[in-house]
N, C-alpha and C positions, 0 to 999 in steps of 0.2 A: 819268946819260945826258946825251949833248948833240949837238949839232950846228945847223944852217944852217935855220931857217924850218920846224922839218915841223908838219902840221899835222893830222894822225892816225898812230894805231898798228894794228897788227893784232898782238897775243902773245897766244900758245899755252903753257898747261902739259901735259906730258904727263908720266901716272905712269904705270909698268910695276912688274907685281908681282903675287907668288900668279897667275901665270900672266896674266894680263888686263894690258890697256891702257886707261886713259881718260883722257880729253881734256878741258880748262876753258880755254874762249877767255872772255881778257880784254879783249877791247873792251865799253867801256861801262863798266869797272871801272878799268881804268887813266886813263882820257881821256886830251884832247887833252896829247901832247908836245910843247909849244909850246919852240922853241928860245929859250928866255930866259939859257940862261948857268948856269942851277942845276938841282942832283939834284933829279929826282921819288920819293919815297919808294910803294913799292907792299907791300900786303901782302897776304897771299892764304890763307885756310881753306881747309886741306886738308880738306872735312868733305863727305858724302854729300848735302847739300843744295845746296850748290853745283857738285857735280859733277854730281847727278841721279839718281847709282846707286849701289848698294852698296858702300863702301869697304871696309867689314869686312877681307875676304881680299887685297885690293890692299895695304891700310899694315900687314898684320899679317906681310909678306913682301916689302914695297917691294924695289926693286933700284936704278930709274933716275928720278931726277926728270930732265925734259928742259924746258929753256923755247925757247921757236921765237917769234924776229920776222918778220914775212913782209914788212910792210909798213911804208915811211915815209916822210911825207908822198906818202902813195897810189903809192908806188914802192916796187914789187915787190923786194928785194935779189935783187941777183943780173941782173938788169932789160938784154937785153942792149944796151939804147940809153944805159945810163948809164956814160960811164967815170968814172974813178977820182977825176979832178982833181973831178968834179959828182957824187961819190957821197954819199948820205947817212950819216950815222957815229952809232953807239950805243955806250956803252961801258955793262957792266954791273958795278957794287962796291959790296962790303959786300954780297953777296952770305947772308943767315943762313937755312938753316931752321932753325925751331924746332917744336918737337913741343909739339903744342897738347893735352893730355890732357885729355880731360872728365871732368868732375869734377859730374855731375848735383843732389848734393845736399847741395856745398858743405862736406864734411866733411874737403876736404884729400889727400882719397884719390881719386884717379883710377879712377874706372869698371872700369877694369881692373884693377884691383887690390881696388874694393873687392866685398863679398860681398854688398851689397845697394845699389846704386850709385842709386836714388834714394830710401832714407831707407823707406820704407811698410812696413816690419816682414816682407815679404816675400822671400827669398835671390832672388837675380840666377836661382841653378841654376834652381830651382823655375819660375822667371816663364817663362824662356828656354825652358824644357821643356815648360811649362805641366801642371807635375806636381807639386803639393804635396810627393812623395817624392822628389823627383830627387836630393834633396840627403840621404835614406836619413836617417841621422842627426840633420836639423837641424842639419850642420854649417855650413852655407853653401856646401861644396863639392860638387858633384857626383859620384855614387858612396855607397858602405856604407861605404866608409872615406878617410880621410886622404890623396890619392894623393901618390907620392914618386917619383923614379925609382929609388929601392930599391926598391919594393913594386911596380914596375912598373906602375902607378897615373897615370905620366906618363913622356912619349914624349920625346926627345933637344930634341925644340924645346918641350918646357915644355907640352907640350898632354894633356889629361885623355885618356887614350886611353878611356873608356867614355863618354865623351861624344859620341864618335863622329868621329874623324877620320881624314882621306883628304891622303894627303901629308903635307905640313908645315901643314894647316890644318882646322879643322873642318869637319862636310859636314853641320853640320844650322844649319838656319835658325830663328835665334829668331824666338818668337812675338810677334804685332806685335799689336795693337788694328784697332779698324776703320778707325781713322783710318792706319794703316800703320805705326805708329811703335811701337820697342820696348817691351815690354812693361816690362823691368827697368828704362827711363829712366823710365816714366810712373808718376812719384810719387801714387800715390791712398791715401788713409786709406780705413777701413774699419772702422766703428764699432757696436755694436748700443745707441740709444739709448734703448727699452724693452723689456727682455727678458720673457718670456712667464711670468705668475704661477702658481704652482702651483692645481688647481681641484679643489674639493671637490662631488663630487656624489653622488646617489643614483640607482639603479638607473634606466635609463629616459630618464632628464634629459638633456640636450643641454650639453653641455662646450665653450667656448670660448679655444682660447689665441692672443692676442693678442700680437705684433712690431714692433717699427720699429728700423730698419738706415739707417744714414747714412755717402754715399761722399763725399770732399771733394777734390780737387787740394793735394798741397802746396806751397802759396804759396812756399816760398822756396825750392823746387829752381829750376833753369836748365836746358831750361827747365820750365816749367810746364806738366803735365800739361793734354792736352787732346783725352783721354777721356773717354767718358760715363759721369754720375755713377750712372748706372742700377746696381740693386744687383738681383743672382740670389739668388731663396730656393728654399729646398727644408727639408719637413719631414719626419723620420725617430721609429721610434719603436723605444723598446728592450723589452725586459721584467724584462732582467739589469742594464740597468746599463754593460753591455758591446760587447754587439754591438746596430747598428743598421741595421732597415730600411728605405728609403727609403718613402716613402707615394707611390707615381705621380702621382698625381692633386693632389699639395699641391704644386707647383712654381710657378716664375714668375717672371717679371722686372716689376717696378716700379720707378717712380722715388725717388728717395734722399730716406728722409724717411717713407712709404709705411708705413699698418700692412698686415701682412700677417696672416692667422687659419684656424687651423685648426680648424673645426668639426666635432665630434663627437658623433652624433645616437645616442640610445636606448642611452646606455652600458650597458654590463654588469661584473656580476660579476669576469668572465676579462680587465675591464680596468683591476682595481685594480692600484695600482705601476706600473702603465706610465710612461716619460718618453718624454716628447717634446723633441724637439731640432729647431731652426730654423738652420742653415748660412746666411751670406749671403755672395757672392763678385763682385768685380768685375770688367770685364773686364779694368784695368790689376792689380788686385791679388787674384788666386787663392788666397789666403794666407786663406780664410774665417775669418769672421767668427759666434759661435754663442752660442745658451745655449737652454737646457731647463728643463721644468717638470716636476711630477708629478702626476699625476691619479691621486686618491685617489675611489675609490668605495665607499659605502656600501650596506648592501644593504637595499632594501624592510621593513618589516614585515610578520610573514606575517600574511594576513586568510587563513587557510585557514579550512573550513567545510564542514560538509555535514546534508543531512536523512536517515533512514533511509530514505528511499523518494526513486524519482523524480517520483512521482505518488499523490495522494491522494483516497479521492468525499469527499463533502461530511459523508457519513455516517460517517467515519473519526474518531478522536479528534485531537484538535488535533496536529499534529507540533512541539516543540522543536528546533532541530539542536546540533551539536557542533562548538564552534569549539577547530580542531585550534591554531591560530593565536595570536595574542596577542589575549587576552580586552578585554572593557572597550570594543569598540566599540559602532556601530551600523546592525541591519537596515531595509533599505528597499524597496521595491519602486513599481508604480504601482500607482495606483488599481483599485477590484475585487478585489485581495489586502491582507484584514483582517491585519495584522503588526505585531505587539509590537516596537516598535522597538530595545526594551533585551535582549529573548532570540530575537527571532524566532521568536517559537512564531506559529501562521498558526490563527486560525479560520474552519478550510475549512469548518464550514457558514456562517457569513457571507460566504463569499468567492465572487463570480462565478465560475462555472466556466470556466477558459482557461489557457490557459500561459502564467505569467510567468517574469520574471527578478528573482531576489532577490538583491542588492548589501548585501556585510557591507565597513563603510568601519571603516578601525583609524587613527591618528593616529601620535604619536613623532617623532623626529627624519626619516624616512623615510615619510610616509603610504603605504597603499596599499589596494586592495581587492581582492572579488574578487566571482563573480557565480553562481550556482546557477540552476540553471531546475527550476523547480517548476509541476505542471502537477493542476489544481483539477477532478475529472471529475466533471459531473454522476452521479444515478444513472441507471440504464438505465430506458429508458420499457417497465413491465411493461403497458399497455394492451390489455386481451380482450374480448370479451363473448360472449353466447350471442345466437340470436335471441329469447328469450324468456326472458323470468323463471320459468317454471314449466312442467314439463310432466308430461303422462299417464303412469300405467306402460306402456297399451298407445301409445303415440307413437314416432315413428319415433327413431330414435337422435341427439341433438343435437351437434355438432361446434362448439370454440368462433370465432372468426374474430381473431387477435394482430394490433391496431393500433399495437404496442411494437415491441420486438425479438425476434424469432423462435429458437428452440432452449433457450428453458426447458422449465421441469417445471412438471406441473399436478398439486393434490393437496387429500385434504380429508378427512372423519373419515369411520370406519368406517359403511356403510351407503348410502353412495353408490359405485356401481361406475365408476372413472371411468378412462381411457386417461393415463396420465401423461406421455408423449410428445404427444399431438393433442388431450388434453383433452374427447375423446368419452365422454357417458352414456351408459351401455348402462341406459337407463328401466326396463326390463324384469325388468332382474337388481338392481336399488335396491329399497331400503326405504323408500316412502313419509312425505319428512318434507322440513324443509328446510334446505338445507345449505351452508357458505360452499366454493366452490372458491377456493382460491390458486394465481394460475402466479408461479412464481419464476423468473427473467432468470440466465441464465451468462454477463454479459459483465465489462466491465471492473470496472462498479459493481452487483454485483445488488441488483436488486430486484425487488419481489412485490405485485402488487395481487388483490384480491378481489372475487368475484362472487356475489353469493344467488343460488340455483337452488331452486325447491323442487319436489319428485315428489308425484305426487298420484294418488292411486288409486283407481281408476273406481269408481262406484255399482253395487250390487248391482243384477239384473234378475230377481226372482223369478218363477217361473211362472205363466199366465195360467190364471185360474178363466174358466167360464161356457159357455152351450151351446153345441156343437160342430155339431147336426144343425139344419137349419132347412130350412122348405119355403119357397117363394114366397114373399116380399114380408114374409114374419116377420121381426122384428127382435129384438136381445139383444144387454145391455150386458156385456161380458169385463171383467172386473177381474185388479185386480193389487195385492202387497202392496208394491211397489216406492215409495223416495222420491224426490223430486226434478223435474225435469219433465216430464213423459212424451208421447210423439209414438208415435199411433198407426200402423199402416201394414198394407196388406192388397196381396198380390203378386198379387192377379188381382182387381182391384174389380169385374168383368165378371161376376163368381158370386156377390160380397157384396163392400161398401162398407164401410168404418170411420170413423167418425168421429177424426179425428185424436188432437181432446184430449178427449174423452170415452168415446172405445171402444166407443162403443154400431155393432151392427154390422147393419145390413141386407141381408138377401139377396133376390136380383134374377133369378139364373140358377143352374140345374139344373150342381153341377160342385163342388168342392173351391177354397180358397185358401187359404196362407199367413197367418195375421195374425202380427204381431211388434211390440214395443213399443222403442222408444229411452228412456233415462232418462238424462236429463243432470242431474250436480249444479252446486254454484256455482261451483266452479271450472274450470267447461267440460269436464272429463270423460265422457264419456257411455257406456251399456254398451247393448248390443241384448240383447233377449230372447231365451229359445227360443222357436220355433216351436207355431203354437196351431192346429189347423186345422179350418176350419168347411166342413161340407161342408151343401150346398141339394140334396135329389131329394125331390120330392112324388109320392104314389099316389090316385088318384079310387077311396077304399076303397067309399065309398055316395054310389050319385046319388041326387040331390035327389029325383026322383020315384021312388026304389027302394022298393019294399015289402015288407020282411019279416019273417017271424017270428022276435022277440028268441030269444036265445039266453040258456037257461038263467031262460027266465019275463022275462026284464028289456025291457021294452017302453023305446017314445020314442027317443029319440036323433034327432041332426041330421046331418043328411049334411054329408059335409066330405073335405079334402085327408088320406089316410093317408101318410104317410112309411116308406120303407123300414126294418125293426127297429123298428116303432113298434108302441106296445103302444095297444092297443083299450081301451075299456071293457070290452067285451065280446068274446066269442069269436063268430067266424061261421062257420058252415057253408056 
């Protein structure tokens, strides 16, 4: 370039191509044109950062590169106040483009050609697509197979046609990072730097598998990745071998470096064999990163066990139980249950009555136990009584009163007549003697307690000797053969009086009474007598001053009271 004094530039590049135009003005890049007499050398990246926008589809169908001066020394070409002889003058030689190929990870092979254009073990296909499969095969090319324009696999302008193109160019946009920048340029490693040990547990126990995953930039791509080193986990678990499922809940992003763990609470059984597998993926390289373990589970020892009953009284024989399990442990329980530690036999009459829990613990590679409820029942409370220890044959019928539990049987030897339901004497229909009643309990624990009763059978009352007639104010003692203690009684004392304990009986009034005796023995039984009856009427046979002639020669005699049916000394006329 040359000319006269100028003292700024204004150029323009302009590309057309793949349809679009963009523009890169170079002021500020070029500087000042200072007409000194010598070439300025300029040189200009054709590259997406300096133009601002996607060149991709622009340089991949270039047509026109265009350069435009507008301005120099701040005069517009073309300018109409400038003529020719004062016109500014540029001249432009040695004019070169050159095609700048990137070459991201310095391997000699340009971006475009090569199949994984920054080095991270990842295919271009795969990043661009953000599809581990894209590349079908692991070929590095995109598609199940090899594409050719034989195979129709590629289109007249060299382009993958299942990659998706429209025109002479591709219509899908590679995937970029956060930061916006390709995915395929952004060289990230992707490492697992402790993979997860395989864990040995038993039945119950809580399994742990333990990760760390580390992302790095590689330092000598161009440029240098500058993606987050943050690594994505995810754990999966198989049971084949083969196929896996992903675990929802085990996911996550952490920083590079980061253990990651997957905890596994109350394993089982149905979780022997399983592997687990840990994926880690970055956002510049999709290409995960993995390893897995095995969780091996053991299974418990059986403390299996049991007693023949689930409940025992105290009055029962000792229970042994039956360990279905592996032998050689030992039983325990809490306090209150007497328990042989080495067979677990239980001596339920030393043992508080209640319901425990009896624990048989077995040891081995696997401990385990297990637990019985055994339940220690007092016996039932047989508590009765009568109102009385002893009663009369003639008494009224005694019923007992159950201070225990109610709906036993009451019962007792021959000669006592007794209700076996209510435990009523019938006194009357017994054989005077004494006898044990037992009520026996129908509950959980029966039991039978005893009561003395004895029957007692009233004293004889034999019949009363002595005078029956009495006049006025005569008296006379009634006897009896009767033993025991005797209580006189006279049902009209208004005619004649008795003496209670003596029976001597005086008569008072002209009229008939009752006398009867009570005999009570030592055991309070007492019988009444039969009926004895004195009757009192006096006759005035001779008055005092009566005079007359004995009968039958018999002189003398006293005047006195005659009683009716009373015989005379003598006969009178």
């Amino acid at each position: 370039m040359g000319g006269t004094t100028p003292t700024s530039s204004d150029m323009i590049i302009v590309l057309n191509g793949g349809g679009k135009s963009v523009t890169y003005p170079l002021t500020g890049v070029v500087g000042s044109l200072i007409n000194t007499g010598t070439w300025h050398a300029i040189s200009v990246d054709l590259t997406t950062t300096n133009f601002g926008v996607d060149l991709t589809d622009v340089l991949a169908d270039l047509d026109v590169i265009s350069i435009k001066v507008e301005n120099i020394n701040n005069r517009q070409i073309g300018d109409s106040g400038t003529v020719c002889s004062d016109a500014e003058y540029m001249a432009l030689d040695d004019l070169v483009l050159t095609s700048l190929c990137i070459d991201t990870d310095g391997d000699g092979t340009p971006n475009y050609l090569d199949l994984d254009s920054d080095a991270d073990g990842c295919s271009d296909a795969d990043e661009a697509y953000n599809n581990i499969d894209a590349d079908d095969n692991d070929t590095g090319i995109y598609g199940p197979d090899i594409p050719t324009l034989a195979n129709g696999g590629v289109d007249a302008n060299g382009l993958v046609v299942l990659a998706g193109v429209t025109g002479n160019a591709y219509n899908t946009i590679p995937t970029t990072t956060a930061g916006g920048l390709n995915t395929f340029e952004e060289g990230m490693t992707l490492a697992i730097d402790t993979a997860p040990s395989n864990e040995i547990k038993c039945e119950t126990e809580t399994a742990q598998f333990d990760a760390v995953a580390s992302a790095a930039p590689i330092g000598t791509n161009a440029p240098v990745a500058t993606a987050s080193t943050d690594v994505t986990y995810q754990w999966s678990v198989s049971t084949d071998g083969i196929s896996y499922s992903n675990l929802a809940s085990e996911t996550g992003t952490v920083a590079s470096g980061t253990t990651v763990s997957l905890e596994l609470t109350n394993v089982t059984n149905a979780m022997d064999g399983n592997i687990y597998r840990v994926v880690f993926t970055n956002e510049a390289n999709i290409c995960f990163a993995e390893a897995e373990a095995t969780l091996t589970v053991n299974a418990l020892e059986d403390a299996g066990f049991s007693y023949d009953a689930g409940a025992y009284c105290i009055s029962d024989s000792d229970p042994t139980p039956t360990v279905s399990g592996t032998s050689g442990g030992t039983f325990s329980s809490v306090p209150g249950l007497i328990i042989n530690t080495s067979t677990g036999a239980i001596d339920v009459s030393a043992s508080t009555p209640a319901t425990y829990t009896v624990t048989y613990s077995v040891g081995g590679t696997c401990p385990n136990s297990s637990d019985v409820s055994v339940t220690i029942n007092a016996l039932d409370d047989a508590s009765f009584s009568y109102a009385a220890a002893a009663y009369c044959v003639d008494a009224s019928d005694p019923t007992p009163t159950i201070s225990g539990l109610a709906g036993g049987t009451f019962s007792s030897v021959a000669g006592l007549s007794i209700n076996a339901s209510t435990g009523e004497i019938d006194v009357s229909a017994s054989t005077p003697a004494t006898y044990t009643v037992t009520y026996t309990t129908a509950g959980t624990c029966p039991n039978s307690s005893d009561v003395s009763v004895t029957i007692n059978d009233v004293p004889n009352a034999p019949i009363i000797s002595g005078d029956g007639l009495l006049c006025n104010t005569e008296t006379t003692t009634l006897s009896t053969t009767a033993t025991g203690t005797i209580v006189w009684s006279s049902d009209t004392p208004g005619v004649a009086s008795i003496d209670s304990s003596t029976g001597e009986v005086t008569a008072i009034s002209t009229g008939t009474t009752n006398i009867t005796y009570t005999v009570s023995d030592g055991n309070g039984c007492s019988t009444e007598s039969s009926v004895f009856t004195i009757t009192v009427s006096c006759i005035d046979a001779v008055i005092n001053d009566f005079t007359a002639t004995p009968v039958d020669g018999v002189t003398g005699g006293t005047a006195g009271d005659v009683t009716a049916n009373d015989t005379l000394n003598g006969g009178w006329q």
